[in-house]
Structures are given as C-alpha cells and as structure tokens.
Backbone as ProteinMPNN parsed JSONL, in Angstrom:
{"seq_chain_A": "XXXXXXXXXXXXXXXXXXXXXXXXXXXXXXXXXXXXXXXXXXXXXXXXXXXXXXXXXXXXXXXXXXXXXXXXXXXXXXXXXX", "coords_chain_A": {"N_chain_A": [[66.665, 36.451, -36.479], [65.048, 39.287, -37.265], [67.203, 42.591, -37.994], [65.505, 44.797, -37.608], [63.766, 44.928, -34.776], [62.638, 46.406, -32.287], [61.679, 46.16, -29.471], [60.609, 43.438, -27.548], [58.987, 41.022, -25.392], [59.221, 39.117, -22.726], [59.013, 35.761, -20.628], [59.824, 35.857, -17.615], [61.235, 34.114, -14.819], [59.06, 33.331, -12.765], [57.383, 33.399, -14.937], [55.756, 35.596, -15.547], [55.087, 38.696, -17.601], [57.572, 40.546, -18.953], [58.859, 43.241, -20.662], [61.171, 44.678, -22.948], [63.642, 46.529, -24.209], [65.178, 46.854, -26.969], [68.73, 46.947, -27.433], [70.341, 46.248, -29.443], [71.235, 44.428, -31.898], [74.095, 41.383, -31.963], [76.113, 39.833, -34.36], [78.059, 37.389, -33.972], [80.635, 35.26, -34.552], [79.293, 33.133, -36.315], [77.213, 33.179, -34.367], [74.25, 34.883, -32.927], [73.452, 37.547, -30.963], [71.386, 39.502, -28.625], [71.078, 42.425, -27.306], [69.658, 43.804, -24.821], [67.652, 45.827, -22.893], [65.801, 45.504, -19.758], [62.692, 47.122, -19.319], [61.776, 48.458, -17.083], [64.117, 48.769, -15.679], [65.427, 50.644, -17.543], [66.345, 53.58, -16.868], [69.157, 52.89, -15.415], [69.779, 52.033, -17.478], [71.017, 49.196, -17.185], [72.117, 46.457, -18.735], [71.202, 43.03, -20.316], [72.452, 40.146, -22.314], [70.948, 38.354, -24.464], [71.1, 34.961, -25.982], [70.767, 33.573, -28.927], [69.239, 31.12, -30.328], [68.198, 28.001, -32.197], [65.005, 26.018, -31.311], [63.672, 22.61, -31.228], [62.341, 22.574, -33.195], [62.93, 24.502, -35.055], [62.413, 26.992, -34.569], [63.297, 30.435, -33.472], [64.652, 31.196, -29.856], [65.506, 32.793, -27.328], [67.715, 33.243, -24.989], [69.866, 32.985, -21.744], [73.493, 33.855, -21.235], [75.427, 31.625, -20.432], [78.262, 30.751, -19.956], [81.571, 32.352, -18.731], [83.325, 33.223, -20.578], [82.339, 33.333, -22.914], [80.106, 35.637, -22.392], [81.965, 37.599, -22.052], [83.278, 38.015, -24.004], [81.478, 38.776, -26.325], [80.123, 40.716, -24.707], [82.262, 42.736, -24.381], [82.432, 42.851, -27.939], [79.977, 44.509, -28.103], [80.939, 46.505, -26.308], [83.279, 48.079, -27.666], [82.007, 48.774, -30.09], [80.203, 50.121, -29.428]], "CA_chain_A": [[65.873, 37.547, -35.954], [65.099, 40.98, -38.145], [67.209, 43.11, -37.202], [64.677, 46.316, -36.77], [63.386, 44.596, -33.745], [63.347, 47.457, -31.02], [61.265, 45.547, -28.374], [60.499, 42.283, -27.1], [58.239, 40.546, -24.081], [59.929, 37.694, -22.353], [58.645, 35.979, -19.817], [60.931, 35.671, -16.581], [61.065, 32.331, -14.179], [58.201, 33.156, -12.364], [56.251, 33.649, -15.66], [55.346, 36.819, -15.733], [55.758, 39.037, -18.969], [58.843, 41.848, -18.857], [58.992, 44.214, -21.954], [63.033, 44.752, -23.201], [64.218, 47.483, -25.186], [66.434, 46.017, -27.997], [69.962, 48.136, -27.84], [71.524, 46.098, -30.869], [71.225, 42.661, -32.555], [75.015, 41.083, -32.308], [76.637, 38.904, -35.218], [79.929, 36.675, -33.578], [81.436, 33.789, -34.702], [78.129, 32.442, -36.25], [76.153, 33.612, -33.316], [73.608, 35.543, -32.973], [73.038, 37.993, -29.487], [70.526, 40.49, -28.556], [71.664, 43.584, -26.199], [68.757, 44.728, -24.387], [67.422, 46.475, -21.151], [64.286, 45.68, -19.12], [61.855, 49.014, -19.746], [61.447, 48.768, -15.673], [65.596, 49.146, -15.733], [65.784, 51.443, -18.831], [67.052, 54.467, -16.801], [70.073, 52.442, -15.352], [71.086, 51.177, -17.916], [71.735, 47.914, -16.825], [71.421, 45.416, -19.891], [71.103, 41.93, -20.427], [72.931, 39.137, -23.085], [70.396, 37.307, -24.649], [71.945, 34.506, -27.205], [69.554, 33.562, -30.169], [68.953, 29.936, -30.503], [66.671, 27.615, -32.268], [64.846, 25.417, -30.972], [64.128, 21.532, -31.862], [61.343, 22.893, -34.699], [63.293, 25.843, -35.814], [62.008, 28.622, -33.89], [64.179, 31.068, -32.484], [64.413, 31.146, -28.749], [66.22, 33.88, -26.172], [68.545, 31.948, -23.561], [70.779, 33.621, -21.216], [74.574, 33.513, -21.999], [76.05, 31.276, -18.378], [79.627, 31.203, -19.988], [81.664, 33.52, -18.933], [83.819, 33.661, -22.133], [81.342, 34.03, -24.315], [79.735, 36.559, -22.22], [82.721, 38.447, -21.988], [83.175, 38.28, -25.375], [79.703, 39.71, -26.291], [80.476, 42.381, -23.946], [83.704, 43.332, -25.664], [82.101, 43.46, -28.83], [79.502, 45.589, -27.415], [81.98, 47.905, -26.201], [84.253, 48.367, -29.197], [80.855, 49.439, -31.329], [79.621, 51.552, -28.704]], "C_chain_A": [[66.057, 38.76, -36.855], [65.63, 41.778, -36.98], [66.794, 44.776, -37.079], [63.944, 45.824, -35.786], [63.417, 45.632, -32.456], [62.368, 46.851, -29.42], [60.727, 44.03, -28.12], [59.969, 41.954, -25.699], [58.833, 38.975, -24.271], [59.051, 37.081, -21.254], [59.806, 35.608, -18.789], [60.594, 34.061, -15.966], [60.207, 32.525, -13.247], [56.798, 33.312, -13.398], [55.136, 34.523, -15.84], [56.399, 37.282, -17.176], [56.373, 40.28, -18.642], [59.2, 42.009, -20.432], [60.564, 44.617, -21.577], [62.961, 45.842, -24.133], [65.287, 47.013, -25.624], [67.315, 47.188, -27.83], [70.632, 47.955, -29.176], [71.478, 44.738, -30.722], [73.327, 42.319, -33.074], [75.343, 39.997, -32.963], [78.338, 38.358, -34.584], [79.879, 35.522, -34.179], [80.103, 32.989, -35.3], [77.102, 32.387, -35.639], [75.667, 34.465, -33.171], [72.995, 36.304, -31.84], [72.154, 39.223, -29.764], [70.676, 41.001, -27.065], [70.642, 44.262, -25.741], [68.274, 45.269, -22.673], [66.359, 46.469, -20.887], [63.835, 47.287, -19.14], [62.088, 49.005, -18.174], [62.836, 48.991, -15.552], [65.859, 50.262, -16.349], [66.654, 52.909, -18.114], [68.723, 54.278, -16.065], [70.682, 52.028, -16.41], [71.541, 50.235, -18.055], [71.165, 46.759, -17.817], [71.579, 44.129, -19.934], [71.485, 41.417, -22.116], [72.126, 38.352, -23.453], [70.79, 36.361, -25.88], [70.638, 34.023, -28.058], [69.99, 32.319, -30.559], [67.83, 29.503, -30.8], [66.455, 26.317, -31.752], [64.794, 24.176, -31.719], [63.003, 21.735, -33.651], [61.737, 23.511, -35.219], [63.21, 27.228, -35.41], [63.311, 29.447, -33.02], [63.539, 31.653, -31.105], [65.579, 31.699, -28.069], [66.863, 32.452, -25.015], [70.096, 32.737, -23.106], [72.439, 33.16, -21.62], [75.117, 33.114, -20.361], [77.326, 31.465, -18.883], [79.804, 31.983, -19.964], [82.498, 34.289, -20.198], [83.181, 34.148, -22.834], [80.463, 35.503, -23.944], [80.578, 38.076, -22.322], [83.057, 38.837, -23.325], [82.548, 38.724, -26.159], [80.066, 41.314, -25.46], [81.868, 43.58, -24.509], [83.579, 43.867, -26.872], [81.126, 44.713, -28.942], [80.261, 47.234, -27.442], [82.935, 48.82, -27.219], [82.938, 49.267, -29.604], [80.298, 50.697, -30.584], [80.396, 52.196, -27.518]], "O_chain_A": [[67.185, 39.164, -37.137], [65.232, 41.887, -35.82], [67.478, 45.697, -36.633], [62.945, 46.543, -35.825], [64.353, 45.52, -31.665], [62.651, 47.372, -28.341], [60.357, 43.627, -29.222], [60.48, 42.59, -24.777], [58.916, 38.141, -25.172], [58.22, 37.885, -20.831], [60.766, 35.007, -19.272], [59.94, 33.155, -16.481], [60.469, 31.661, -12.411], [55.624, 33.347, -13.028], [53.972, 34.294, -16.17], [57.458, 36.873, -17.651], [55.694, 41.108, -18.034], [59.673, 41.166, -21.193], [61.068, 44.808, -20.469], [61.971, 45.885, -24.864], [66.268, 46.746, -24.93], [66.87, 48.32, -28.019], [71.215, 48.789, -29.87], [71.635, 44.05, -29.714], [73.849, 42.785, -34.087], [74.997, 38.959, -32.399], [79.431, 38.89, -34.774], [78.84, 34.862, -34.21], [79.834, 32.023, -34.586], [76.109, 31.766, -36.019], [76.458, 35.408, -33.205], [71.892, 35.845, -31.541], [72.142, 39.846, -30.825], [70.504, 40.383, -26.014], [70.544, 45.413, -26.168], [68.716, 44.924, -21.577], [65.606, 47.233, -21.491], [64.51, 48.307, -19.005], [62.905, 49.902, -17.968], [62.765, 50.063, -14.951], [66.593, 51.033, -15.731], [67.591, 53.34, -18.785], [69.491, 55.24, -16.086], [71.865, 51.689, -16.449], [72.433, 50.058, -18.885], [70.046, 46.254, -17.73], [72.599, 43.965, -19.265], [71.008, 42.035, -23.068], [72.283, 37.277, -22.875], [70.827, 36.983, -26.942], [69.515, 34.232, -27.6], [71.079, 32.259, -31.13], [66.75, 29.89, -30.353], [67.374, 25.501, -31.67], [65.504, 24.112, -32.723], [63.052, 21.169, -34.743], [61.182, 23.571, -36.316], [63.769, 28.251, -35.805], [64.036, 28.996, -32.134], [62.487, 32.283, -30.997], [66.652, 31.112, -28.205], [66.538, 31.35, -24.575], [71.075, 32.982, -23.811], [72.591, 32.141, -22.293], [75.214, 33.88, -19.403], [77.848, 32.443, -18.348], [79.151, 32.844, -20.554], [82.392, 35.436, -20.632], [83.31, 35.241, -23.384], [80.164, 36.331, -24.805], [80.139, 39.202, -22.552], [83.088, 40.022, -23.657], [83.231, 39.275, -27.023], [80.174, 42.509, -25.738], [82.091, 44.746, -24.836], [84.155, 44.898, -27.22], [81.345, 45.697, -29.648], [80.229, 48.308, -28.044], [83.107, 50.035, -27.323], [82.967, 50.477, -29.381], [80.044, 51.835, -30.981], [79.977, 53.229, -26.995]]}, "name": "protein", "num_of_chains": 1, "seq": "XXXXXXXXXXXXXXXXXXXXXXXXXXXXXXXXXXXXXXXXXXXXXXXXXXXXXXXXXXXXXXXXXXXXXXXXXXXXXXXXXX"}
C-alpha cells in the first residue's frame, strides 16, 4: 500500500460503504497495518487495526486483526510513535 494514502472506503458486513481516515500506515515484523478512524467516528477518536494482506491474485486486501497479540502489539507500536 502507498503510503500517502489518507482515506479509504470499506465496505462493512452488511455491505454498505464507510469512508476511514488513514492515521498511519504500520511496518512490523514483515507486516503491514493501517491505523484508521471511521469519518462518522472521527471526533472520538476511536480507531480501528486493519492488517494488509494479499489475496490469492495478489491484491491487497484490509482484514481485521482477531489476535489479541498481534493486536496488542500494533497498538504498542502505535503508541510509542504517537
């Protein structure tokens, strides 16, 4: 993923489209996360872990982070930088 990316449309699990505000493209361990906050959230604050995976053609594809290690770990790095 480039990282000057400052927004992104996902769609959620009812398939509707939700616009993200990129906070910061993270580099771990070979992995690749994206720190962002639903625009309808944006004055909370409250952000979302998305990990950066490709799919079986190559494409990169958003997918929530369920471990909590790794999430916590993401969040850690997070924190340190900011």
């Amino acid at each position: 993923m480039k990282d000057d990316i400052k927004n992104l449309i996902l769609e959620d699990e009812n398939g509707e489209e939700v616009q993200f505000e990129v906070v910061t493209k993270l580099d771990i361990e070979d992995r690749e996360y994206v720190i962002a906050i639903p625009e309808e959230c944006k004055e909370s604050k409250e952000a979302i872990v998305l990990k950066i995976i490709k799919d079986k053609n190559g494409r990169e594809i958003f997918a929530t982070v369920e471990n909590e290690d790794e999430f916590n770990q993401v969040s850690e790095v997070y924190e340190t930088l900011f």
